[in-house]
C-alpha positions in Angstrom: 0.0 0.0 0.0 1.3 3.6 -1.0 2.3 5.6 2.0 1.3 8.9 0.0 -1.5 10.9 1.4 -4.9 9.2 0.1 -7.6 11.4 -0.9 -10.6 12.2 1.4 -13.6 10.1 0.7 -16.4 12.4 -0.6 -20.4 12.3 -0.9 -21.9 12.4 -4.3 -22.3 16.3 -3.0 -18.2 16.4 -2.6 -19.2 16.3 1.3 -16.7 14.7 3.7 -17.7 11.3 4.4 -17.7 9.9 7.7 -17.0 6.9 7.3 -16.0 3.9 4.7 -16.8 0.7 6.6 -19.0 1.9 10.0 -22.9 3.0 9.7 -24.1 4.9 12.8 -26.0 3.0 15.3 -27.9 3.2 18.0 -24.4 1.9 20.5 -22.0 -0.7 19.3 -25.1 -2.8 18.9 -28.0 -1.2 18.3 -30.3 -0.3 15.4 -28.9 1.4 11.6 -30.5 5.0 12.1 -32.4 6.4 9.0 -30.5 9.5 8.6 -27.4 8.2 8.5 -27.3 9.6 4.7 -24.0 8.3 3.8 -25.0 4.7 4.2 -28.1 5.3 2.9 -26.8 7.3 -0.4 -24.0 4.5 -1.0 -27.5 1.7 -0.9 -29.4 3.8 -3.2 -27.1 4.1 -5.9 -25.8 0.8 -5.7 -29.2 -0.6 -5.8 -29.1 1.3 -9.4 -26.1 0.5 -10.9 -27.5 -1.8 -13.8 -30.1 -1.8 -15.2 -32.4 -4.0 -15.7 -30.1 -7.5 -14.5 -30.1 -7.8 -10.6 -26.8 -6.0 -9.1 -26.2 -9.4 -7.6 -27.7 -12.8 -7.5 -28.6 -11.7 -11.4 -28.7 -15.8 -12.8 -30.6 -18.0 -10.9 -33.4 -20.5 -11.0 -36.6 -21.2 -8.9 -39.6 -23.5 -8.0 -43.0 -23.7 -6.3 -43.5 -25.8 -3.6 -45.0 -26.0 0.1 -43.7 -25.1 3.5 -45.2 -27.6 6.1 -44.6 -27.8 9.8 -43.7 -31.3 11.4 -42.9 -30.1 15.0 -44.6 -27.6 17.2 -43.0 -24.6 18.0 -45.7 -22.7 19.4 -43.8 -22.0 22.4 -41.4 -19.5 20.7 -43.8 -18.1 17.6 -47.3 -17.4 17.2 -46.5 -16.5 13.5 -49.5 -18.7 11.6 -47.2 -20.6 8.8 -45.0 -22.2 11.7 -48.3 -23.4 13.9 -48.4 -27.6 13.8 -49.2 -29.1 11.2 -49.7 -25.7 9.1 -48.6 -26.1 5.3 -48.0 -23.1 3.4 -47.1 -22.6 -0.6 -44.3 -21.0 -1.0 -41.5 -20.2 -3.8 -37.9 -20.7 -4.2 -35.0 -19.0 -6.0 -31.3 -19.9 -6.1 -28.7 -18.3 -7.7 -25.2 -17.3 -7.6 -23.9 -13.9 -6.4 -21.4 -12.1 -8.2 -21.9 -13.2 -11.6 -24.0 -12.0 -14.3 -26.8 -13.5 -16.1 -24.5 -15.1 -18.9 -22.4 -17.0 -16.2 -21.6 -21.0 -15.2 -23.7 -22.2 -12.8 -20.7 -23.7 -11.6 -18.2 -21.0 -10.5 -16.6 -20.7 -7.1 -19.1 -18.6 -5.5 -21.9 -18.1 -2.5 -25.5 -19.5 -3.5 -28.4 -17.5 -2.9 -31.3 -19.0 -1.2 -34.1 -16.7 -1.1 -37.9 -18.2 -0.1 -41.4 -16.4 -0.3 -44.0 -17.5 1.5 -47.6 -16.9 0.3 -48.8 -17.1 4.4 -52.8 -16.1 5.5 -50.8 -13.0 7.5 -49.4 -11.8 3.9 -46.2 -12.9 2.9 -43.1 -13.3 4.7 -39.9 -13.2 2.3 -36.6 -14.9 4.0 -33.6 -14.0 2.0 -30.3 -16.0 2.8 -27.7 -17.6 1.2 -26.1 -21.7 1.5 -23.7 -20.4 3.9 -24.2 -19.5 7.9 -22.2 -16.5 7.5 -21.3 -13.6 5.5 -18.0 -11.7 4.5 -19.2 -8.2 6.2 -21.0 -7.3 9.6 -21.9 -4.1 8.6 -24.3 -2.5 5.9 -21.9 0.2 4.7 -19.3 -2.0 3.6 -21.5 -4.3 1.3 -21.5 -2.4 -1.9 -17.6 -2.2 -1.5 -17.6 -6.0 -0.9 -20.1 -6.4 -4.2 -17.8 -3.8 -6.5 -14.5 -6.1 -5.4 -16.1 -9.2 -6.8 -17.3 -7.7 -9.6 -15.1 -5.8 -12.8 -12.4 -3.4 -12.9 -13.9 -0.1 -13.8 -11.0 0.4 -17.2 -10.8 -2.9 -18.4 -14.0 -4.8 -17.5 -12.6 -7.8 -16.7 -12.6 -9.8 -13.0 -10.2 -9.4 -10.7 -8.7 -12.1 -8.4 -5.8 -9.2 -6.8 -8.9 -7.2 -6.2 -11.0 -9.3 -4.3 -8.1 -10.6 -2.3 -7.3 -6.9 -1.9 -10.7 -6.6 -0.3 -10.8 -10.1 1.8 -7.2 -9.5 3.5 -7.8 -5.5 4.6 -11.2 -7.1 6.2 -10.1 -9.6 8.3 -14.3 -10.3 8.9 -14.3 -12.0 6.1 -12.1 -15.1 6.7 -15.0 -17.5 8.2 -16.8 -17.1 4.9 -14.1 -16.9 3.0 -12.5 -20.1 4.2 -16.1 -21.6 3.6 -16.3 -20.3 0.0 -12.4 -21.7 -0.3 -13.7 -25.1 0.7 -15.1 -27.7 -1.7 -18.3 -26.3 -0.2 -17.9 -22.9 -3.0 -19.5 -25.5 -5.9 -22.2 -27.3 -4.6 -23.0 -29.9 -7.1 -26.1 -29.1 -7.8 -29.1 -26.5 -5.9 -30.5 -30.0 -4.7 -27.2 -30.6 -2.8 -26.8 -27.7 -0.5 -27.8 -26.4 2.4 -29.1 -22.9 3.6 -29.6 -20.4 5.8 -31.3 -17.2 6.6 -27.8 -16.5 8.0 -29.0 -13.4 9.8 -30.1 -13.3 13.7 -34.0 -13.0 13.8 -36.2 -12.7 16.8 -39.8 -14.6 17.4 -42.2 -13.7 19.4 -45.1 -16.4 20.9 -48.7 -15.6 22.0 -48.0 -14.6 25.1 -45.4 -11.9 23.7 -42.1 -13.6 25.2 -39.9 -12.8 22.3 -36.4 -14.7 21.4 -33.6 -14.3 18.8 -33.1 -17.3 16.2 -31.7 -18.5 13.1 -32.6 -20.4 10.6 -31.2 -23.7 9.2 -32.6 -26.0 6.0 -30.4 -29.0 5.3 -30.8 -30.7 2.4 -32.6 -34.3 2.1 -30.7 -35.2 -0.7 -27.2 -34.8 1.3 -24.1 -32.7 0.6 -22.3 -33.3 -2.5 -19.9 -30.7 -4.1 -17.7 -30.2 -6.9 -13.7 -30.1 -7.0 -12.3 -27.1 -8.7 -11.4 -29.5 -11.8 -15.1 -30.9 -12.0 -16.8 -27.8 -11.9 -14.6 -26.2 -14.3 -15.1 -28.9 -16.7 -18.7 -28.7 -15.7 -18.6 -24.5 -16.8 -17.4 -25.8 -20.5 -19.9 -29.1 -20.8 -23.0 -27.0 -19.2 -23.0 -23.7 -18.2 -26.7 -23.8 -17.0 -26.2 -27.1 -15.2 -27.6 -26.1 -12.0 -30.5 -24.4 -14.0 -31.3 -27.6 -15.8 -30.8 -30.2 -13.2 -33.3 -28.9 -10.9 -35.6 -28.3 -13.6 -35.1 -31.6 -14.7 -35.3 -33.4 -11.4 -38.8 -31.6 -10.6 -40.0 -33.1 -13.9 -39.4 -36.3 -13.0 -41.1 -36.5 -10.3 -38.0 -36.0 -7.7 -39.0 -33.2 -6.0 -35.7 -31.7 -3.7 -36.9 -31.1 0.2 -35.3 -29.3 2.7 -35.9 -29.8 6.8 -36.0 -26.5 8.3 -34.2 -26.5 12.0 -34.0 -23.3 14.2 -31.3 -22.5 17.1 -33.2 -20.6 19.9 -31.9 -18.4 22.3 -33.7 -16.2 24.7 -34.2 -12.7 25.0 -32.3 -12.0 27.9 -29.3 -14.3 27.1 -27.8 -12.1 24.2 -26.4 -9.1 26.1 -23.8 -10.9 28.1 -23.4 -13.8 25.5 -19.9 -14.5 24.8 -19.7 -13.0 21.7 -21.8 -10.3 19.8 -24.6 -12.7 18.7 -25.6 -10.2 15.7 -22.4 -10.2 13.9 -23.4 -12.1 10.8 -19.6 -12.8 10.3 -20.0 -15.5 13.1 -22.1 -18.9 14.3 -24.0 -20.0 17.4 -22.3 -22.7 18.5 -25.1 -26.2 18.1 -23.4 -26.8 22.4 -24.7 -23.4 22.8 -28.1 -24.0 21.3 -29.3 -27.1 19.8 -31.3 -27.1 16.5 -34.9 -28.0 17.1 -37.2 -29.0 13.9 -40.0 -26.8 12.6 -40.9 -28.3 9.5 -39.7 -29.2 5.9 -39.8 -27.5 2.5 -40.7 -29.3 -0.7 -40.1 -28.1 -4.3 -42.5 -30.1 -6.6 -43.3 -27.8 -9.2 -41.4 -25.7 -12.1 -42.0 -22.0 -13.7 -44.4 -22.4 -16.6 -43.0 -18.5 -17.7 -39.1 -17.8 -16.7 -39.3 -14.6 -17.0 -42.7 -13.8 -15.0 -42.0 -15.7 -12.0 -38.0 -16.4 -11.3 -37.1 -13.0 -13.0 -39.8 -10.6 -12.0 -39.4 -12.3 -8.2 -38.8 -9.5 -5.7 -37.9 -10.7 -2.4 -37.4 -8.5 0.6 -36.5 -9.0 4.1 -38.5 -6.4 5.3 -41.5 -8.3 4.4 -41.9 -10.1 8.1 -45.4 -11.4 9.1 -47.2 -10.9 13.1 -44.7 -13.3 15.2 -41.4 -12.7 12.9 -38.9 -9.6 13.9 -35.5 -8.2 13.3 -32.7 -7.9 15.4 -29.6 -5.9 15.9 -27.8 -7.4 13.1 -26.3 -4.3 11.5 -26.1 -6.3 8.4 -29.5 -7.0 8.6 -30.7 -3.3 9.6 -29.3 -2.2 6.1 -30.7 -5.0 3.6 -34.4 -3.8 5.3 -34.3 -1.3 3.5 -32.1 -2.2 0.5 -33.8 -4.9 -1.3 -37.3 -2.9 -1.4 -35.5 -0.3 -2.9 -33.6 -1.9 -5.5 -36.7 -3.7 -6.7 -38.8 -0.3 -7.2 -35.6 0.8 -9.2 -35.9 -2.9 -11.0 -39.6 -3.9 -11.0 -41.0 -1.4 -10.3 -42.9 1.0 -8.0 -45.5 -1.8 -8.0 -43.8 -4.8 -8.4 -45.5 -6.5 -5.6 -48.6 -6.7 -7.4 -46.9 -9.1 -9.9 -48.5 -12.5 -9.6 -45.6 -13.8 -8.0 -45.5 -11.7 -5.7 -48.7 -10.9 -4.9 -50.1 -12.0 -1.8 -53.0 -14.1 -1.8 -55.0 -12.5 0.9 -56.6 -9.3 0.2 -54.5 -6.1 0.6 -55.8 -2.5 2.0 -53.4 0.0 1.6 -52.9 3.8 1.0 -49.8 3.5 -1.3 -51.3 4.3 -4.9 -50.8 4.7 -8.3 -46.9 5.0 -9.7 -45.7 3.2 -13.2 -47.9 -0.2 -13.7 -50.3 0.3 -11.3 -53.4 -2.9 -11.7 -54.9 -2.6 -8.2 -56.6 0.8 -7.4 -58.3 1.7 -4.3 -61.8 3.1 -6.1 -63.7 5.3 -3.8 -61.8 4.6 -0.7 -60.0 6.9 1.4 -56.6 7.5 0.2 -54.9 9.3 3.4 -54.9 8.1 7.0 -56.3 9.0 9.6 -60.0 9.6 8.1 -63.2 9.1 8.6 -64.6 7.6 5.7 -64.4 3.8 6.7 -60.3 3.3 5.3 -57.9 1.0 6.6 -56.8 1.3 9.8 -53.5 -0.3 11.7 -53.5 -3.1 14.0 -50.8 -2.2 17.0 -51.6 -5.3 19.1 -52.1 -7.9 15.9 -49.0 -6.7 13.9 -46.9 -5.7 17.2 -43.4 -5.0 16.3 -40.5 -7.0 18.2 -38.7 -4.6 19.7 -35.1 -4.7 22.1 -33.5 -1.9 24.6 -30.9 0.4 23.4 -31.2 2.6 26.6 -28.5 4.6 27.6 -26.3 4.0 24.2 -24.9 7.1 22.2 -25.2 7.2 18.6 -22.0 7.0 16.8 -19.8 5.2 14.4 -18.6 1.5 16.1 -16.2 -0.9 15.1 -16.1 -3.0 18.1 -18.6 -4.7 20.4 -18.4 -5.2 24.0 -17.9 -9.4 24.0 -15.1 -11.0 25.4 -14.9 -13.6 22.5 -15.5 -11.2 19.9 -12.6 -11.8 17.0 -12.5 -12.4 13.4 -10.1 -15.5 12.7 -11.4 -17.6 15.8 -14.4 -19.6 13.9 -12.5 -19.6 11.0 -9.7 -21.6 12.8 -12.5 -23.8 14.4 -13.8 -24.6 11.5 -10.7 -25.9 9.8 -9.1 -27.5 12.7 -12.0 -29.3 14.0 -14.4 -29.9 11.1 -12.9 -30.3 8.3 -11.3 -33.3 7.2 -7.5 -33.6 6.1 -9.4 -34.2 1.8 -11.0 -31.0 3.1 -8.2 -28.9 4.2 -6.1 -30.3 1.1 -8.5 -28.9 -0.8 -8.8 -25.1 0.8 -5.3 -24.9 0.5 -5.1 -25.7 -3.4 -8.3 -23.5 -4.0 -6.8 -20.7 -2.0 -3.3 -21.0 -4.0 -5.0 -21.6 -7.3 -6.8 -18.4 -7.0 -4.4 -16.2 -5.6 -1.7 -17.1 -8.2 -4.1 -16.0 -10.5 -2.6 -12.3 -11.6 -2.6 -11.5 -7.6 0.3 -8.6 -6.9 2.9 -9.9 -4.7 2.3 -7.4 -2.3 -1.7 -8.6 -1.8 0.0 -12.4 -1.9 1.7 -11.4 1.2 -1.6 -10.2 2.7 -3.1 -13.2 1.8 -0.4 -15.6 3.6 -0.5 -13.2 6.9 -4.5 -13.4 6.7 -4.3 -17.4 6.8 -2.1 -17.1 9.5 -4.0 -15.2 11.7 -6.7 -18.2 10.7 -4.1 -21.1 11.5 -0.3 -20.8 11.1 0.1 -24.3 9.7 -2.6 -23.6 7.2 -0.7 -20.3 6.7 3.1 -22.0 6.2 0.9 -24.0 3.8 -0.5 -21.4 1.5 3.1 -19.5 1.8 4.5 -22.5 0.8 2.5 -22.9 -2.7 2.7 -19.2 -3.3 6.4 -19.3 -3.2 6.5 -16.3 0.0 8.8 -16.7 2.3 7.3 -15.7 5.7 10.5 -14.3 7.0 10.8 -11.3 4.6 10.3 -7.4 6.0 7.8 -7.4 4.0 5.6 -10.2 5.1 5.6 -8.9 8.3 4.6 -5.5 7.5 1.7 -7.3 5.7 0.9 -9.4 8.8 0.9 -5.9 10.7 -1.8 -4.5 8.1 -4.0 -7.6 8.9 -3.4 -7.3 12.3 -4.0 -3.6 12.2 -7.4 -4.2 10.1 -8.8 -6.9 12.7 -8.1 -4.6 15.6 -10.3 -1.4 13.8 -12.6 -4.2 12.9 
């Protein structure tokens, strides 16, 4: 990195930001405030840099199906699609995340796994991905995270030096990372993976006793996933093999299923919980809190127009239904708003009145007219509060789940108030401890093969130093096949970067 004087990040105004990587909160963990207009700016204009292909997730693939509960889990929800025995219809989409439309299915890369379920409270959208983390904890650094995965703004092509750029100055990112470096970044097929709504969310019962929880679907058909080799051989033979082979295995009459699990962890339990347990960069350990069965998801029938329902899909996770909330993932605070917005820019003002994603319960609401507008109000009121018979809100029926954030200042934070709260910890778990010696054979050829790729020496370095701080055998490792030797002035500068970078972070 140049020690010259770096230029002061700006607004679209020429305005001083605040901040690159920190939106302002509500305390180190509390809630995204509206007007913190940087974050909010950087969204917005994200959300609209192409047009009309999704910014992210733009290929994918989806199916109908049903949601239906096997377990009750009454005790923690009173939300109606997770009452016993309740079956819901629902839709599916998968995709991958950085590439465009014209991509292989089967590229090194997360999976999307967003879900829309048409429930008798509205619909309730959960958006996630086939992994239990992410490479970010905070909002303001996701378009930056989507741009390094992306194309170089003068030549248009990818950039491996760039995303390891990116990966290595964010030492968050080395959980998911390491999963995306594993055999598990090419699942075999859509069938064959996991996933997860990777956020902390919070439940609420009947009673109003609210918890926090996650959600978990693992696959009935099992895990299977590609080597590098086989899926690049797989890119050549098929591009759209992901595409097809769920298509094709709904056809014949073997129709994928998921079993949906959820940790629980009460209310009071996550202010002195170890670590932050809204830092979407980390998991609840299963010790910690044990899965418990709600149901399973089943995929039994295919698009009859591609275009109308998997492209024209909006999914949002704002869309939550009476006995579903938020929590104070930060991550989470910031994709509330972001995915409604981008699919006005995309869809439309009124894209939720799209079959696919219209509700199928009736809806009364005082938003009107806009580009594409089929449902109109008629005589009824348009404005509230009146007194001409219009809408009116339920406070008790659609109660928010709300938390405490007394006695917190708003600012700009980088680090919570957990003891166990560090970036390489899980990461080093995960190898050491799950994986399998195939397994961490693997990482370490995926990690070399991709950062040989036209990587700088100077980011190599970065990369060694960031595996390191992960495990120092799997970082000797990854030295080794890069050709750095670990001794060098400059290797430890590099480590002292990292090091630097996971303290601020």
């Amino acid at each position: 990195m140049s020690d010259e004087r770096r230029p002061t990040t700006t607004t679209d105004s020429g305005i001083p930001a605040p901040s690159d990587e920190f939106s302002l909160t509500v305390g180190p963990q509390g809630p995204t405030v509206l007007h913190d207009h940087y974050t909010v700016q950087k969204i917005q204009h994200f959300n609209r840099e192409r047009v009309p292909e999704r910014v992210v997730h733009a290929k994918g693939s989806g199916a109908h199906g049903f949601f239906e509960v096997t377990n009750d889990v009454s005790q923690f929800t009173k939300a109606d699609l997770f009452q016993p025995g309740k079956r819901t219809p629902m839709f599916a989409r998968f995709s991958t995340v950085a590439g465009e439309q014209g991509f292989a299915d089967t590229v090194r890369d997360p999976r999307g796994f967003a879900l829309k379920f048409y429930t008798e409270q509205g619909n309730y959208d959960l958006v996630g991905n086939n992994t239990p983390v992410f490479f970010v904890r905070d909002a303001s650094k996701f378009q930056d995270f989507i741009h390094s995965q992306k194309r170089l703004p003068d030549t248009g092509m990818r950039s491996n030096d760039m995303q390891w750029d990116f990966w290595t100055l964010s030492p968050e990112s080395a959980h998911q990372v390491l999963i995306l470096m594993s055999d598990r970044g090419i699942p075999r097929t859509y069938r064959h993976m996991h996933g997860f709504g990777s956020h902390t969310f919070s439940w609420m019962n009947a009673g109003g006793e609210k918890f926090f929880i996650k959600y978990h679907f693992k696959t009935a058909q099992g895990i299977e996933n590609f080597t590098q080799a086989e899926g690049d051989a797989m890119s050549a033979e098929d591009p759209d093999f992901h595409r097809r082979d769920l298509r094709t295995a709904i056809d014949s009459g073997n129709a994928p299923e998921w079993r949906l699990e959820v940790q629980v962890m009460p209310f009071e339990e996550a202010e002195n919980y170890r670590f932050n347990p809204f830092d979407l960069t980390k998991v609840w350990p299963h010790g910690d809190y044990p899965a418990i069965e709600v149901g399973r998801m089943v995929l039994d029938r295919n698009p009859a127009n591609f275009f109308a329902e998997v492209e024209q899909a909006g999914f949002s996770p704002a869309n939550l239904v009476p006995g579903i909330g938020l929590s104070p993932d930060k991550m989470l605070m910031g994709r509330i708003f972001s995915y409604h917005d981008t699919h006005l820019h995309r869809i439309g003002a009124n894209h939720e009145q799209l079959p696919i994603n219209a509700p199928k319960v009736p809806v009364h609401s005082y938003n009107k007219d806009g580009q594409m507008t089929y449902r109109h109000a008629g005589d009824q009121p348009v404005y509230a509060p009146n007194s001409h018979g219009g809408p009116a809100a339920d406070p008790a029926g659609a109660a928010d789940i709300t938390w405490s954030v007394a006695g917190d200042e708003i600012g700009r934070y980088a680090n919570a108030k957990h003891a166990e709260d560090d970036d390489f910890g899980q990461a080093g778990t995960l190898y050491r401890e799950v994986m399998s010696d195939a397994d961490r054979d693997h990482l370490v050829e995926n990690v070399v093969g991709h950062a040989s790729d036209e990587v700088a020496t100077s980011t190599q370095e970065r990369v060694v130093a960031y595996w390191s701080a992960v495990d120092p055998g799997l970082g000797t490792r990854i030295a080794s096949g890069l050709g750095i030797n670990q001794r060098e002035g400059r290797f430890a500068r590099s480590s002292q970067t990292v090091a630097e970078h996971a303290n601020r972070a």
